[in-house]
C-alpha positions, 0 to 999 in steps of 0.5 A: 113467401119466405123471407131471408131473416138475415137480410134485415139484421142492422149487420148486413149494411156495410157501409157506416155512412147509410146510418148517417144518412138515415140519422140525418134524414130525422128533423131532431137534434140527435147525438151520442156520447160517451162515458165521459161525456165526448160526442161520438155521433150527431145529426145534420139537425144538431148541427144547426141546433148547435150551431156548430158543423160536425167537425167541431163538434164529434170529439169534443166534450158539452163544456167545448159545445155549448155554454158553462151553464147549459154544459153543467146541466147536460153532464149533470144529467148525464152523471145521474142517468149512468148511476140509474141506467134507463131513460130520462126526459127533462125539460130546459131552456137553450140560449140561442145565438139571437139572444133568444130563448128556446124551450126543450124536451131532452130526451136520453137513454143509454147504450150497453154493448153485446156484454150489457155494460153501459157504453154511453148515451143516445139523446134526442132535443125536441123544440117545444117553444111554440107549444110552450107559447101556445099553452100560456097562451090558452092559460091566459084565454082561459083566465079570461074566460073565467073572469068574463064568466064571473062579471057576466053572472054577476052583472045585472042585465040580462045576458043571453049567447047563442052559437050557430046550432042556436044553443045557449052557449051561456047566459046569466041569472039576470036573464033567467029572471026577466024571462019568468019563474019556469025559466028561473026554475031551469036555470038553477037546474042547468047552471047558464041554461048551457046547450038549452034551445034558444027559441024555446027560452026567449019571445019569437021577436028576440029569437029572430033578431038573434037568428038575424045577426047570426046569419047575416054577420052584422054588427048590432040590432036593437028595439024596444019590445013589451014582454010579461007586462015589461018594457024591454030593450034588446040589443043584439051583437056579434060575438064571433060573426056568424058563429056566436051573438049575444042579447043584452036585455035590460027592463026598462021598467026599473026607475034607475034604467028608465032615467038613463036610457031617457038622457041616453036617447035625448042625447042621441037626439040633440047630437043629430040636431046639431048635425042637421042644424050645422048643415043647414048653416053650411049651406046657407052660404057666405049671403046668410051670414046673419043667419049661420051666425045666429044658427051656429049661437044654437050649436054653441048653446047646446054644446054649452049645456052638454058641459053643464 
């Protein structure tokens, strides 16, 4: 098929208001001015960005639209993209009518006529506050990633992570150590043992407890088991339900471990006692006063050894 080429010149479209329609069709901030820095054109989306309808806007200068400070960088701007005629991009922050601040991406370029004189310059405003939100956003998780990577390698108990594929997402020298010199030897190799299979790292009681959160979402599973002649107590968590778990695995066998996780349990002990004993007193009702008396004399006296 042959096509008429002068059907498709800008030329043949006779009525001026279809190039409004299709600039307000466009859901940036779009305008035009002159040399002198007068509007000639914009779009519906300046509009609103302005806050201004066209009328007042189309004949006005950047000092009649918009405030001294942001009108001084615009005609700034301007004065330097005609003395280098080409394109320009900034960046810059627009004060809105809430008070509020929103970041932008200025884009510009200038307009020459049929005899290549520079005539004016076409721009564009693109939001970018909600990008720029989101990188200091991610800026900051990445920050805290990094100090969470820092104490986790430097913390002396074993750290192991695994995620869905039961890979090591990272895990610290600790554990390396608790689980031999092979494994010792892999992870200077492999910094973190990052992307290692889990199964093959760890004894098949552990791979299971972590499987087992895993798949099911729930909060924490820990037990006591006997590895290379140690006694370990593992704690298995949820990181990111059913997608990250973590294991803490701490050698009981070390002196200082074993006197805490000895009070530690004995506590647990003692706090379900008083619960059992201050039930039992409930229910012994008001024709056993003696009793609850002498009962709740005990919940007093552990509770005063918890304070000693």
């Amino acid at each position: 098929m042959i096509y008429d080429k002068k059907s498709f010149l800008p030329g043949n479209i006779k009525d001026p208001e279809f190039y409004q329609k299709i600039f307000d069709a466009l859901p940036i901030p779009i305008f035009y001015r002159d040399l002198k820095g007068v509007y000639q054109m914009c779009n519906k989306a300046h509009e609103e960005f302005s806050g201004k309808p066209r009328e007042q806007i189309i004949g006005q200068s950047v000092y009649d639209i918009h405030t001294k400070h942001m009108a001084e960088i615009y005609y700034h701007k301007d004065q330097e993209l005609l003395a280098n005629p080409d394109v320009q991009m900034y960046e810059t922050q627009v004060r809105q009518k809430d008070g509020s601040r929103m970041d932008v991406v200025i884009n510009k370029a200038t307009i020459h006529n049929n005899e290549g004189e520079v005539v004016g310059i076409v721009g564009s405003i693109n939001d970018v506050t909600k990008l720029k939100k989101t990188e200091l956003r991610l800026e900051k998780a990445q920050e805290s990633m990094e100090i969470s990577s820092h104490m986790l390698h430097k913390i002396n108990v074993g750290i192991i992570m695994m995620d869905e594929n039961h890979k090591v997402v990272d895990s610290n020298e600790s554990f390396a150590r608790l689980m031999g010199e092979e494994t010792t030897e892999l992870y200077e190799t492999i910094p973190g043992l990052k992307g290692a299979d889990v199964e093959v790292l760890v004894p098949e009681v552990i791979f299971k407890m972590m499987s087992s959160i895993l798949s099911s979402g729930e909060e924490i599973l820990e037990r006591d088991i006997k590895f290379s002649n140690k006694l370990l107590h593992i704690s298995v968590v949820t990181l990111y339900k059913q997608k990250v778990v973590g294991a803490v695995i701490r050698d009981m066998s070390a002196p200082l471990l074993v006197r805490d996780e000895i009070i530690n349990r004995a506590q647990r002990i003692k706090e379900q006692n008083i619960d059992t004993v201050q039930k039992i007193a409930h229910l012994l009702g008001e024709n056993a006063a003696e009793t609850e008396e002498l009962l709740n004399s005990i919940i007093q006296s552990y509770r005063y050894g918890d304070d000693q």
